[in-house]
C-alpha atoms as an extended CHARMM CRD file, in Angstrom:
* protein
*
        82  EXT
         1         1  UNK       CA              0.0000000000        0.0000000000        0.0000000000  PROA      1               0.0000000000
         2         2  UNK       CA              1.6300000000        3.2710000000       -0.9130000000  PROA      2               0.0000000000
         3         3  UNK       CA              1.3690000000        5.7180000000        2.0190000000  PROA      3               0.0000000000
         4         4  UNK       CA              3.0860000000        8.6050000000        0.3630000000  PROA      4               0.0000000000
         5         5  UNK       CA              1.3910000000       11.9170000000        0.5930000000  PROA      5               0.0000000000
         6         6  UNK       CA             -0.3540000000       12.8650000000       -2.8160000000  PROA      6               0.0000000000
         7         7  UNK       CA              0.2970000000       16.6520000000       -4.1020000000  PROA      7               0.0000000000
         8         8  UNK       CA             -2.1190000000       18.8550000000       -4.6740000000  PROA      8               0.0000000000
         9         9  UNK       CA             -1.9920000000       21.3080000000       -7.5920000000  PROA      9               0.0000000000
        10        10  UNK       CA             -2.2000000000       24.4360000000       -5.7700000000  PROA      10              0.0000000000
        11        11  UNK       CA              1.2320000000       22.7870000000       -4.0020000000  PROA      11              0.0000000000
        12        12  UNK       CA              2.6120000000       21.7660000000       -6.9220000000  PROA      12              0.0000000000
        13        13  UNK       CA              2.6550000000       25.7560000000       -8.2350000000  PROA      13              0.0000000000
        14        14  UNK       CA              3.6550000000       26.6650000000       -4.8850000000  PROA      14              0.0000000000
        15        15  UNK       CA              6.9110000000       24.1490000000       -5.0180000000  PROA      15              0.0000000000
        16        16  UNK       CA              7.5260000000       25.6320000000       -8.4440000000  PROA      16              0.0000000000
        17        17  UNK       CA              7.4850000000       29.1090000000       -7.4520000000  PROA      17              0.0000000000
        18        18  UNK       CA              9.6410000000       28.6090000000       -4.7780000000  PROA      18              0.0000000000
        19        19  UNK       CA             11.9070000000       27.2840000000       -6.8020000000  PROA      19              0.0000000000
        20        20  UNK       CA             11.9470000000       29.9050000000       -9.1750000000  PROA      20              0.0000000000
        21        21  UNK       CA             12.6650000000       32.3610000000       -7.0170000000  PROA      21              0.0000000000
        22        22  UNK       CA             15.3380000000       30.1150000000       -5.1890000000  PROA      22              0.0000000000
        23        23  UNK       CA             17.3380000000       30.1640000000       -8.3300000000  PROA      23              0.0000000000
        24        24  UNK       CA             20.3080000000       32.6390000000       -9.3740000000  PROA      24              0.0000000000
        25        25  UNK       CA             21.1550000000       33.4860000000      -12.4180000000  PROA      25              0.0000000000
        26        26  UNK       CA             25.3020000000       33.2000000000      -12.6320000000  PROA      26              0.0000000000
        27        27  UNK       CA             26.6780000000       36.8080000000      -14.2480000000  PROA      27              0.0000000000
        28        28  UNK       CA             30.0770000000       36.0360000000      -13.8850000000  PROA      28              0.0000000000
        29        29  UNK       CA             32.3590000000       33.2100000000      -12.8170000000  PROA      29              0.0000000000
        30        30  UNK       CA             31.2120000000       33.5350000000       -9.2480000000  PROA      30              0.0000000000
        31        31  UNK       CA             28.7740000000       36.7010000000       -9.7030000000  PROA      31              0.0000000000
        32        32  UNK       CA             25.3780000000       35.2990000000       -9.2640000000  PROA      32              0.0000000000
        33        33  UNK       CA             22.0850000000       37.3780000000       -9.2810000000  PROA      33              0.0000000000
        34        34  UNK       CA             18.5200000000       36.2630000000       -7.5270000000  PROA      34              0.0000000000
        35        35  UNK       CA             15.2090000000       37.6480000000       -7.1260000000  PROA      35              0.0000000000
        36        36  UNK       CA             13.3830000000       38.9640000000       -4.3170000000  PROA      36              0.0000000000
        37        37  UNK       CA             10.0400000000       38.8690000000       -3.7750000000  PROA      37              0.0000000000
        38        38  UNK       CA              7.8030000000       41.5680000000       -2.6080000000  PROA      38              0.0000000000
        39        39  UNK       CA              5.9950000000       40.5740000000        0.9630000000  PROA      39              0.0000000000
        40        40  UNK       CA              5.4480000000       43.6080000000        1.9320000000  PROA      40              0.0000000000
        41        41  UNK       CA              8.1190000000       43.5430000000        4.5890000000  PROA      41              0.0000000000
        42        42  UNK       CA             10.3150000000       46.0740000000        3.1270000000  PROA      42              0.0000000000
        43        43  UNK       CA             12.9510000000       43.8250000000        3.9830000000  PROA      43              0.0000000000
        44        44  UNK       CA             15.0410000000       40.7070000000        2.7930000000  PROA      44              0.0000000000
        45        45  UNK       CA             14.0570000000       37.7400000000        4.5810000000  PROA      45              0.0000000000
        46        46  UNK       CA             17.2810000000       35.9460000000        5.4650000000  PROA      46              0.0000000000
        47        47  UNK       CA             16.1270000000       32.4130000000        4.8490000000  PROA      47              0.0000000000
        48        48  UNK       CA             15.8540000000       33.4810000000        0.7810000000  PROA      48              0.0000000000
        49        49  UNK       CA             18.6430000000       35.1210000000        0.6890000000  PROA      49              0.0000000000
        50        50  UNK       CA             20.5680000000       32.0610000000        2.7890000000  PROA      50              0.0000000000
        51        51  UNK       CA             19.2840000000       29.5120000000       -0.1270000000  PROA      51              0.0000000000
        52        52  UNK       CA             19.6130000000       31.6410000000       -2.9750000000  PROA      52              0.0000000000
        53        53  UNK       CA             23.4640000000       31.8830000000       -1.6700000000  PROA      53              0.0000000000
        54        54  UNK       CA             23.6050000000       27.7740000000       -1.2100000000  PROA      54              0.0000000000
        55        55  UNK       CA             22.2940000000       27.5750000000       -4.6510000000  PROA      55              0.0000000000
        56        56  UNK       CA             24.9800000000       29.8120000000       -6.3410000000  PROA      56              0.0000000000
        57        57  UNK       CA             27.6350000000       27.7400000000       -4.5340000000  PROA      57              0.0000000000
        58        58  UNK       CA             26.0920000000       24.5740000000       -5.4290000000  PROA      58              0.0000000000
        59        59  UNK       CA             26.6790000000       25.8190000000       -9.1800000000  PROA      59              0.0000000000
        60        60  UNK       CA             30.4260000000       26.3310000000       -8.8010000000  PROA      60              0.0000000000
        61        61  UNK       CA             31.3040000000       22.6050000000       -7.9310000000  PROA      61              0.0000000000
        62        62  UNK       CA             30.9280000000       19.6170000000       -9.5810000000  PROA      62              0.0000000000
        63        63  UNK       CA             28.2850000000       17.6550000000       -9.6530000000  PROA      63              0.0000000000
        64        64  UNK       CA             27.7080000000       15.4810000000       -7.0460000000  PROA      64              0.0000000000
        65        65  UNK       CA             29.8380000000       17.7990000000       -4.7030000000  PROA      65              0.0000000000
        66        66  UNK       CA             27.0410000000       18.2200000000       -1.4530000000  PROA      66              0.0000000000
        67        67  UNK       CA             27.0860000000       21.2650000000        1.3840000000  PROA      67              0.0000000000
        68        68  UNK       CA             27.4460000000       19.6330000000        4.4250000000  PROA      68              0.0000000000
        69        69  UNK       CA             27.4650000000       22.8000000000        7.0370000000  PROA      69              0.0000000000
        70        70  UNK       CA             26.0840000000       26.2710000000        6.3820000000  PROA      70              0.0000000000
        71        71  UNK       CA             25.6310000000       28.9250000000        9.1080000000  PROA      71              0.0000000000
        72        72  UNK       CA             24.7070000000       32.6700000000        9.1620000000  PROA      72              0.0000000000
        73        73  UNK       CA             23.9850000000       35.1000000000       10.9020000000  PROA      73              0.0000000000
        74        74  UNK       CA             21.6210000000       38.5480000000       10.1130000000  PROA      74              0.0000000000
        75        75  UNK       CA             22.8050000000       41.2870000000       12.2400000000  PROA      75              0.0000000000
        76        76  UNK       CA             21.1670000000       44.1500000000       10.1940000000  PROA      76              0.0000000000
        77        77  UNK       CA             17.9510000000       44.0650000000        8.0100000000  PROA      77              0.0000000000
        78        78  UNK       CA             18.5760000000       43.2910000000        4.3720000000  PROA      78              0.0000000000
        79        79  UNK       CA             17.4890000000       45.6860000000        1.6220000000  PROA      79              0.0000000000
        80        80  UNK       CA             15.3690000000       44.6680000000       -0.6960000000  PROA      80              0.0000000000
        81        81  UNK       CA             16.5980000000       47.8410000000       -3.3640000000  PROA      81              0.0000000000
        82        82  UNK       CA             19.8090000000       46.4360000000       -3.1000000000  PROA      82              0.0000000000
């Protein structure tokens, strides 16, 4: 009996907008660009910008090649003009 949890549409566009705006676009060897969306906040949240960041490195090592540690910390608000 397969007890995996079925996805709903509404999730499935959900999943794929996250991930859309999780990705970076790479400008230069290690100059990558990502979105940010508009919450309201008038601020970065820290979490994006944290996986936007892991997914840039991920796309400067080989394949295969896995993060094992990541830490930050957000001392000041982030923002979002910049």
């Amino acid at each position: 009996m397969n007890t995996a949890p079925t996805t709903t549409p509404d999730h499935a566009g959900s999943v794929g907008r996250l991930l859309d705006l999780l990705d970076v676009e790479r400008l230069e060897d290690n100059l990558f660009r990502g979105q940010s969306t508009n919450a309201g906040w008038m601020r970065v949240y820290g979490g994006q910008v944290v996986a936007q960041a892991l997914m840039a490195a991920s796309k400067t090592v080989n394949d295969g090649r896995l993060c094992h540690s990541l830490h930050s910390y957000f001392i000041r608000p982030g923002d979002p003009a910049h």
